[in-house]
Each structure stands twice: as structure tokens, then as C-alpha cells.
C-alpha positions as CSV (number, residue, x, y, z in Angstrom):
1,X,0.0,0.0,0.0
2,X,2.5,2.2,0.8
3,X,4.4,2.1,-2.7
4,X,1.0,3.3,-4.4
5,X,-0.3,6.4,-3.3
6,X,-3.8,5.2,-5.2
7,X,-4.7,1.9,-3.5
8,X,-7.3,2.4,-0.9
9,X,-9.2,0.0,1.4
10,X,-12.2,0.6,4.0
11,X,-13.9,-1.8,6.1
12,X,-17.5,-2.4,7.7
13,X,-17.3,-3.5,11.8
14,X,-19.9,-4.0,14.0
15,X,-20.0,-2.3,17.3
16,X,-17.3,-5.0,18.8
17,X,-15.1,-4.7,16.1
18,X,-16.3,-7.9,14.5
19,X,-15.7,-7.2,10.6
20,X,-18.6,-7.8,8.6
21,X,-17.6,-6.5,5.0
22,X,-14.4,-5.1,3.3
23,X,-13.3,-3.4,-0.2
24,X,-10.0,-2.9,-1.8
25,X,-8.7,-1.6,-4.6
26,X,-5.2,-0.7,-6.3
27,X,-4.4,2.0,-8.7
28,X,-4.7,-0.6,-12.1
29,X,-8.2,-1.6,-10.5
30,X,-9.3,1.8,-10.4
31,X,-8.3,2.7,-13.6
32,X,-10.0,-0.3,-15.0
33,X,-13.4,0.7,-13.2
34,X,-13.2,3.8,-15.1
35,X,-13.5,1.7,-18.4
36,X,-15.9,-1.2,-17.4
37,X,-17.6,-0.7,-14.6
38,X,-16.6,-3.4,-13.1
39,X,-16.7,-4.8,-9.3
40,X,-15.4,-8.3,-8.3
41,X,-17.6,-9.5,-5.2
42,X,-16.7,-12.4,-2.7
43,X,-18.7,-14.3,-0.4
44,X,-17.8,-13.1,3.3
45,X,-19.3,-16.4,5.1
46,X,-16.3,-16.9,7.4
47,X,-15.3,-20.5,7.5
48,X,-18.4,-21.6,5.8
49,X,-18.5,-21.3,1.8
50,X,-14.6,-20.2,2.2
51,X,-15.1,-16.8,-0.5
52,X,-17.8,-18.3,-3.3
53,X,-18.1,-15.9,-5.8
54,X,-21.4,-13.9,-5.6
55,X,-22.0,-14.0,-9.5
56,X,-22.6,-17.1,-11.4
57,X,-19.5,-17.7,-13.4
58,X,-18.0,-19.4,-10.3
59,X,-15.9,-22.2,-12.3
60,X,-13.6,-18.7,-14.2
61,X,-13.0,-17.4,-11.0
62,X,-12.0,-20.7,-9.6
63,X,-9.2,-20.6,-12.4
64,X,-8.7,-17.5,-11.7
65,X,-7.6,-18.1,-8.1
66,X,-6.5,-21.7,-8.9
67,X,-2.8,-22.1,-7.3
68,X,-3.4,-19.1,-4.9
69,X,-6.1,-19.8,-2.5
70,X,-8.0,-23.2,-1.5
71,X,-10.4,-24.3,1.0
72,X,-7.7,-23.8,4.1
73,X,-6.8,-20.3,3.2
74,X,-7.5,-17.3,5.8
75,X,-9.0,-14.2,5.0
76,X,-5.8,-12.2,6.0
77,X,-4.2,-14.6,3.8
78,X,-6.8,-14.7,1.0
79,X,-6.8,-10.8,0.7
80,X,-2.8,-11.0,0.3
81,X,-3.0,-14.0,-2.6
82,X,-6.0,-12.0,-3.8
83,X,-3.1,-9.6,-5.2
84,X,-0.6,-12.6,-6.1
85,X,-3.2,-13.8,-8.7
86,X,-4.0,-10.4,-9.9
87,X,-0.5,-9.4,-10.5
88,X,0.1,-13.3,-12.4
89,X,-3.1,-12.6,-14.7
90,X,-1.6,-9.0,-15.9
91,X,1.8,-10.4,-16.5
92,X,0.0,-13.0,-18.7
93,X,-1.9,-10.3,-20.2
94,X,1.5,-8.5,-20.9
95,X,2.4,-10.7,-24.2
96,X,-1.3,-10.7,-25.2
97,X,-1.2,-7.0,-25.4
98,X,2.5,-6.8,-27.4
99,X,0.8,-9.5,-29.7
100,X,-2.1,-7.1,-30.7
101,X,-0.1,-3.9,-31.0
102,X,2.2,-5.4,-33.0
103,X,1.1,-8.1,-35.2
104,X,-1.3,-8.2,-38.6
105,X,-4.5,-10.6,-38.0
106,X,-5.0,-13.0,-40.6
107,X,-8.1,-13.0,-42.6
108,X,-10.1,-15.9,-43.2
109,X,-12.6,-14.5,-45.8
110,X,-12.8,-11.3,-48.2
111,X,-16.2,-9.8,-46.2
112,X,-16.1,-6.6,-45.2
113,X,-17.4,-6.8,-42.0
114,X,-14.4,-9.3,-40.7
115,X,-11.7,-6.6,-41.8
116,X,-13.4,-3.9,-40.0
117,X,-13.2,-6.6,-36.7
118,X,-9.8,-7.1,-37.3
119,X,-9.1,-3.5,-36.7
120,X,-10.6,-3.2,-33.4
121,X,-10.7,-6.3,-31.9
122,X,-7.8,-7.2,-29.4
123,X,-5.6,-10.6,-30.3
124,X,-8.0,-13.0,-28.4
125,X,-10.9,-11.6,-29.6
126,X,-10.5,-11.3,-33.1
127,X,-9.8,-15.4,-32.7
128,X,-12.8,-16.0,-30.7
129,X,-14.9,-14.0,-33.3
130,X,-13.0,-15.9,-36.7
131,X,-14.2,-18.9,-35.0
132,X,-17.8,-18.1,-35.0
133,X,-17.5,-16.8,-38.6
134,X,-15.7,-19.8,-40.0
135,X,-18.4,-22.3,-37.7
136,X,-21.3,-19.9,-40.1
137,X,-19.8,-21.0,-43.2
138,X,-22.1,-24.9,-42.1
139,X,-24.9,-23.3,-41.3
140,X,-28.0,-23.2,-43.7
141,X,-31.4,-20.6,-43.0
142,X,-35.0,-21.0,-43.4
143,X,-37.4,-18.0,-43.7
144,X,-40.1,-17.5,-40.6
145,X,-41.2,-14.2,-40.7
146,X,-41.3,-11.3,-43.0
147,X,-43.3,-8.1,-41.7
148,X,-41.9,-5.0,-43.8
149,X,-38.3,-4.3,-42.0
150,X,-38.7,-7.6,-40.1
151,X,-37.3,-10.7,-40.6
152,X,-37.1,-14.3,-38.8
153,X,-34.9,-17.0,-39.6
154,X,-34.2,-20.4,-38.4
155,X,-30.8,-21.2,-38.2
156,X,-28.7,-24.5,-37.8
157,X,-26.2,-26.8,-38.9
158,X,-27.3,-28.0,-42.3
159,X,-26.9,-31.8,-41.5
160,X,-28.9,-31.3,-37.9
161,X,-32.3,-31.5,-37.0
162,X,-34.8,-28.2,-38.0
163,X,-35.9,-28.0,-34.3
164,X,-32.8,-27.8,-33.3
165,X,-32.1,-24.8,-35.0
166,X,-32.1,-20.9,-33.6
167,X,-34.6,-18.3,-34.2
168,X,-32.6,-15.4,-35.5
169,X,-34.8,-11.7,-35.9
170,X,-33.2,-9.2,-38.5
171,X,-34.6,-5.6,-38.0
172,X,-33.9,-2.9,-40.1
173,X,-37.0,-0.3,-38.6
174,X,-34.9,1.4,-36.4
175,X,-30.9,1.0,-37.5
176,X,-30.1,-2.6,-37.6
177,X,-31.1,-4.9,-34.6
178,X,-30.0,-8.2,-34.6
179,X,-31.2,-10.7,-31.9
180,X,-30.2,-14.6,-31.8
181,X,-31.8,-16.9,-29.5
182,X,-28.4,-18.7,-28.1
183,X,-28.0,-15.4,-26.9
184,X,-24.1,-15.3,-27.8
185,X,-24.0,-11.4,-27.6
186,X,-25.4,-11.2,-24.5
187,X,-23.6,-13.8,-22.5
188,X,-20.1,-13.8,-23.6
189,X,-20.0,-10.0,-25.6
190,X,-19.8,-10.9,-29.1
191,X,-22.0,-12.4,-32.3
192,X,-22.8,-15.7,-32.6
193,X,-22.4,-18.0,-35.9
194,X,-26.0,-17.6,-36.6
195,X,-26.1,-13.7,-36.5
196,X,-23.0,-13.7,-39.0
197,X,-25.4,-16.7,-41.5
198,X,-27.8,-14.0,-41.5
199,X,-25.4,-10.6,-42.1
200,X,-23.7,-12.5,-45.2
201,X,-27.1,-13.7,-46.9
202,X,-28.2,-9.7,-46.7
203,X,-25.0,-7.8,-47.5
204,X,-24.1,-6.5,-44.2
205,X,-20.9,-5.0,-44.8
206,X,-20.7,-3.2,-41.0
207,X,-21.2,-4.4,-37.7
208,X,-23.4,-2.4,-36.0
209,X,-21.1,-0.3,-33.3
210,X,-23.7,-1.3,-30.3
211,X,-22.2,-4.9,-31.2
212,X,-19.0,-4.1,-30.8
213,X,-18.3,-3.9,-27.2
214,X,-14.9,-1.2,-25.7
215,X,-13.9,-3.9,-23.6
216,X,-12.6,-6.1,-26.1
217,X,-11.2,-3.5,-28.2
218,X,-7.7,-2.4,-28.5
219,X,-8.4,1.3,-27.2
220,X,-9.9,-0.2,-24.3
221,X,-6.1,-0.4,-22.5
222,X,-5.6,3.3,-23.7
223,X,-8.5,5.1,-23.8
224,X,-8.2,6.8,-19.6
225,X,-11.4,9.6,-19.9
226,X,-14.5,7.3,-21.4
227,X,-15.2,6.1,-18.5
228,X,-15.8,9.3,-16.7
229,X,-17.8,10.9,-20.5
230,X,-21.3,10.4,-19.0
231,X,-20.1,12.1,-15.4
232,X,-20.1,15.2,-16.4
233,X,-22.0,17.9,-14.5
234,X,-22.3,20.5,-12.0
235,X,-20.8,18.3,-9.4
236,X,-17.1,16.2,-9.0
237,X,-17.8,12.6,-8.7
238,X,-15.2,10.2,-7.0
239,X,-14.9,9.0,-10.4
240,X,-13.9,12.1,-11.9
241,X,-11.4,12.7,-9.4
242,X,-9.7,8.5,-9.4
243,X,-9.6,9.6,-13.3
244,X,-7.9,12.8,-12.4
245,X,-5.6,11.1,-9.9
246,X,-4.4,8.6,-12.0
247,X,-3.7,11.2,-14.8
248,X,-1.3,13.0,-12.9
249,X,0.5,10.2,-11.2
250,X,1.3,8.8,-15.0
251,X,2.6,12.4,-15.9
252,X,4.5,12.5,-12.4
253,X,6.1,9.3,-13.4
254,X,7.2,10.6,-17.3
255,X,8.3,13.9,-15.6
256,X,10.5,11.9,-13.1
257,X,12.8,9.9,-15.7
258,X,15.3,13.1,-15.6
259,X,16.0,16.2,-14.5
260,X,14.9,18.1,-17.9
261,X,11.2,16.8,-17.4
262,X,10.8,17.4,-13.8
263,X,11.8,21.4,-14.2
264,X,9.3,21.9,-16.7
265,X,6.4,19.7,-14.8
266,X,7.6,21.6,-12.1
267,X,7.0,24.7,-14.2
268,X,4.2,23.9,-15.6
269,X,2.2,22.4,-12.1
270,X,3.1,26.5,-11.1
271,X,1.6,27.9,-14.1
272,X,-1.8,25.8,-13.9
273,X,-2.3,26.0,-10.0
274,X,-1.6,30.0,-10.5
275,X,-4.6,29.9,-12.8
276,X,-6.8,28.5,-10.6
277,X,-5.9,30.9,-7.9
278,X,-6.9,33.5,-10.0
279,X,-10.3,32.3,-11.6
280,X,-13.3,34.0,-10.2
281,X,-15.2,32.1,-8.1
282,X,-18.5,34.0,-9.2
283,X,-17.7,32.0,-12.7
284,X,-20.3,29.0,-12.0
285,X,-17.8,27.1,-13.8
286,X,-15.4,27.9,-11.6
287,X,-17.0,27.1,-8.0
288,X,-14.8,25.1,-5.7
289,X,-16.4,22.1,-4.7
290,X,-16.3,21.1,-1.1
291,X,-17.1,18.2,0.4
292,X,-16.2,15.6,-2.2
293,X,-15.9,12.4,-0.8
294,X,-12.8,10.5,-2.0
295,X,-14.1,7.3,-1.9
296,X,-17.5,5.8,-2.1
297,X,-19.2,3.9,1.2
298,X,-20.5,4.1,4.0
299,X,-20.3,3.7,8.1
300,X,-16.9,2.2,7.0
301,X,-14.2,2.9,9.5
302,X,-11.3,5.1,8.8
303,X,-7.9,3.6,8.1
304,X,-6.1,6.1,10.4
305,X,-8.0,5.6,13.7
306,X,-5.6,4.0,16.3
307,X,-6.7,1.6,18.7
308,X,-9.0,-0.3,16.3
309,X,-9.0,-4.1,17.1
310,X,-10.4,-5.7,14.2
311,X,-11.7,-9.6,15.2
312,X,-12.3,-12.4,12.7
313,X,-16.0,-12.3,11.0
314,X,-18.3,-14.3,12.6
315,X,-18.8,-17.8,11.6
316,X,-22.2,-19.1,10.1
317,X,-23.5,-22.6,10.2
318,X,-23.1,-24.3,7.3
319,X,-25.7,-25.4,4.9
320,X,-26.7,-29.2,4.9
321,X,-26.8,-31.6,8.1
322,X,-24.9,-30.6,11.2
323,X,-21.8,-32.2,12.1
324,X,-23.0,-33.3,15.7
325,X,-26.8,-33.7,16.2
326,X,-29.0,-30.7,17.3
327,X,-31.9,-33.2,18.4
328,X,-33.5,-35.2,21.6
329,X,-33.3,-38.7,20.5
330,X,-36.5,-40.6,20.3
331,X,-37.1,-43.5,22.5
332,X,-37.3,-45.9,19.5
333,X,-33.6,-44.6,18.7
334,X,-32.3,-44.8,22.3
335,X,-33.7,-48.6,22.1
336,X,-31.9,-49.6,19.4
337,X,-28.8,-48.2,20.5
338,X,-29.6,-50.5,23.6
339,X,-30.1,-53.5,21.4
340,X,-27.3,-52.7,19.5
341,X,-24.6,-52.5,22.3
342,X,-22.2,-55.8,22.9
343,X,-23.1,-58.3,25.6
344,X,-20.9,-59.9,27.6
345,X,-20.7,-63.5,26.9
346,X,-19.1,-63.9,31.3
347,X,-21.3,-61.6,33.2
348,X,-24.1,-61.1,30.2
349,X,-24.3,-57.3,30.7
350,X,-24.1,-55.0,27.5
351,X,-21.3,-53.1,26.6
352,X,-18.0,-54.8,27.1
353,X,-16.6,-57.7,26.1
354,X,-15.6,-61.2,28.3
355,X,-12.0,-59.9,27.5
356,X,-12.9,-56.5,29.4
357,X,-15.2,-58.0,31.5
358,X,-14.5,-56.1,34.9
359,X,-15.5,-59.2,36.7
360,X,-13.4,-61.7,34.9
361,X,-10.6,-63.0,37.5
């Protein structure tokens, strides 16, 4: 934490200190919010479901933490690997990224809509989409439905079953919609085989931009403001300021690889903060806003107070039958236990043997 000025962490204790809910994020995670929108949640049963992921694509995070974290790991522990694994997956991701930047895709066909994916689509995706348009190529259509701008297919493998097939809706009223049962594009982020059938039998040359989603693009890693676009207002939201933060601490970094750069950020720094002592604050563009919360949350506890003891969460019962019975035994049970017990075959009372017999001689 202490090497990166924007990590930040907050955490939600009862009135004993018992924690009931924490949040963490590092600079990289904040800056990725900015472009997706994206929050990771855990489980917090302590000791019960040992952190099962909230959303239902369980078995990805699994691989995710796979080699980090298992059934026997602590949550002081699991908060430390938490950061192992996410610092392994964007190494990985390093020679992903140098493959897009730097290499030509391959095309598999001469449509125009393919070429235009190829210049947008990171490495990985561009495969994952080639896949879907080569699988299209087997794919035959039948006609449903045909109401002025809107059409139905069926769509499926041209050696399979009809009713078996996907119902595929083309819509050209309003822009072009296009809507496959499988539901491809809404699942995973990208058109299915069965869209593509459609788009070649009626000339699409474009993909639709709604269809092409930032976060598998190759700006996405560059672009820093989109996320903030639609925050803009009369107030300054915490994301507008993490955007702002992380701007400056890249051009703090730059200005810092020699002397040269530093005197003029230094120079520059001067000339901007100059200006904003000497805007009018009667300019409603202008108006210093007070108040601003840097983080988002609530009752969480600050990070400074001293004398905090923070104890474990508290454990929950586990789903399923208890370990040791919660019941009164019925007398039918406590009978058959009776019956069950060993008899002596010396003294004929239950529960020992003649070799333990206490009145063997």
C-alpha cells in the first residue's frame, strides 16, 4: 500500500469490532473501473463457503484463483493472494497485449465486415470472433417471418435437425437490430455464428457499433477519460477525481525519468495551480467544490484511527446436516442403540466384552 499512493481500502465493523464487510482496490483496479464498470464481489461467510463468488461464473474465477487460495486459506491470507493472482493474470496479459499492438491478423474470408473486426478487436478476440465466422460458413437458413423491415430465420447446422435450430430476428426499422436466441451477444459480448449466416445472406458489410463492445477493443487499455464521459455535470464525482488522480500520477512518473522533465512539470504544475488561484469564483464554472468524498461507502471505519482491534467475522452454520446432532433422541432410537450395544458372553451385561469384562478374575 504504501508504494501506491492510489490503492485504498475501507472496512465495515460492528459495534465490537467484528468485521462484517471489506473493499479494496489498487491504482490498475481503479483505472479499469473507469472503463468497465466493473466490481469483483466475494462471499464473506467466514469459515463456511470459504469466499464463493457472488456472480454465477464461479468455475472462471476458480481458475482464476486456482494455485493461490483453496479451502484452508484465511482471509488475512486470501486478501494478500487475492493480489498474487492479480498481478500473475496481468503479467499474462503482458504478451497478449504486445501481440495485438504489434502483429497483422489474418483473414479468413474477403467480407467486409471481418476486416473492420480485425481493426478493433484485441488478439484473443479477433480469434474467438474468426471462430464463430468460419463455424457460419455450415450453417443453412430457413425463412419465418417477414413483416416489412422484419425478418425471422431459423438457423442451424445444415446436417442437424430443423428443431434444433435458432430463431434469428433481422430488423432494419430502427438502424439494424440483430437478436439470436443462443443469446451469444449477451452472455459472452460478441456475435454468434448464426447472426454472421444471416449478415452475409443480406450484405451487411458493418457491424453495427452497439455490437462491438470497448472492452474487447484495442483502445480499451488506452483510452483513460470514457469512463468518466457520462459524469459530467455541476458536481465532482469520485470518479472524476480516481480519473484525475491517475492522470497526474502517469505524468508524475514521465516527468521523473530526468532532470529536464521534472523542471518543466515543475514549471508547468506552477503555471496551472496560478490559474486556478486567480479564476473568479463567481464564474459557476469555476466554483470550488467542497465536500467531495474521495471514496464511495458508507459507516466504513477510517484507516487512520488507532486503537481499532479488528476480530475475525463471525462464523455461520453451514448449509446441509450438522456435524453433531442438534436433536432429543427418540425413544425408539435410544432402544436400538440398547439393542445394539455388545453383551458380555461372562457376566451377560451389555457393553464390554468377556476380555474387558471387569469381573473376569
Amino acid at each position: 500500500m504504501n508504494l501506491d499512493p492510489n490503492f485504498y481500502f475501507s472496512m465495515e465493523c460492528d459495534s465490537d469490532g467484528t468485521l462484517r464487510s471489506m473493499f479494496w482496490a489498487d491504482a490498475r483496479s481503479r483505472e479499469a473501473y473507469l472503463n468497465f464498470s466493473n466490481v469483483v464481489v466475494f462471499d464473506v461467510t467466514y469459515k463456511a463457503n470459504n469466499f464463493v463468488c457472488l456472480s454465477g461464473r464461479s468455475e472462471s474465477i476458480n481458475a482464476f484463483f486456482d494455485g493461490f487460495v483453496n479451502l484452508n486459506t484465511l482471509l488475512p491470507d486470501f486478501v494478500e493472494q487475492y493480489d498474487r493472482a492479480l498481478m500473475a493474470r496481468r503479467e499474462a496479459e503482458k504478451p497478449k497485449d504486445f501481440l495485438t499492438t504489434t502483429s497483422k491478423p489474418r483473414l479468413i474470408s474477403r467480407l467486409p465486415f471481418e476486416k473492420v473486426a480485425a481493426t478493433c478487436y484485441t488478439a484473443k478476440m479477433f480469434e474467438l470472433f474468426q471462430k464463430e465466422l468460419n463455424d457460419s460458413v455450415s450453417y443453412w437458413s430457413d425463412l419465418v417471418n417477414h413483416e416489412d423491415d422484419v425478418i425471422v430465420y431459423k438457423v442451424g447446422l445444415c446436417d442437424e435437425d430443423k428443431r434444433k435450430w435458432y430463431t434469428v430476428l433481422y430488423d432494419e426499422s430502427e438502424g439494424l437490430t440483430l437478436k439470436c436466441e443462443c443469446a451469444k451477444f449477451e452472455t459472452d459480448g460478441y456475435l454468434c455464428k448464426h447472426i454472421f449466416h444471416v449478415m452475409k445472406q443480406k450484405h451487411v458489410t458493418v457491424i453495427p457499433e452497439r455490437y462491438i463492445l470497448k472492452r474487447w477493443t484495442i483502445d480499451a487499455i488506452y483510452i483513460m477519460d470514457s469512463g468518466v464521459d457520462n459524469e459530467l455535470g455541476n458536481e465532482v464525482t469520485p470518479i472524476m477525481k480516481w480519473s484525475l488522480k491517475t492522470q497526474a500520477n502517469e505524468a508524475m512518473e514521465i516527468a521523473s525519468s530526468s532532470v529536464a522533465t521534472y523542471k518543466d512539470m515543475r514549471s508547468l504544475h506552477k503555471g496551472l495551480m496560478d490559474k486556478f488561484r486567480s479564476l473568479s469564483l463567481t464564474d459557476i464554472r469555476f466554483v470550488l467544490v467542497t465536500g467531495v468524498p474521495n471514496e464511495v461507502g458508507s459507516s466504513a471505519i477510517p484507516v487512520d484511527m488507532l486503537g481499532i482491534s479488528i476480530r475475525d467475522p463471525q462464523v455461520v452454520r453451514t448449509k446441509g446436516r450438522p456435524k453433531t446432532a442438534s436433536r432429543i433422541p427418540s425413544g425408539l432410537i435410544i432402544s436400538q442403540k440398547e439393542r445394539r450395544k455388545h453383551m458380555c458372553s461372562l457376566c451377560h451385561e451389555k457393553g464390554h466384552y468377556m476380555t474387558t469384562c471387569p469381573n473376569k478374575i
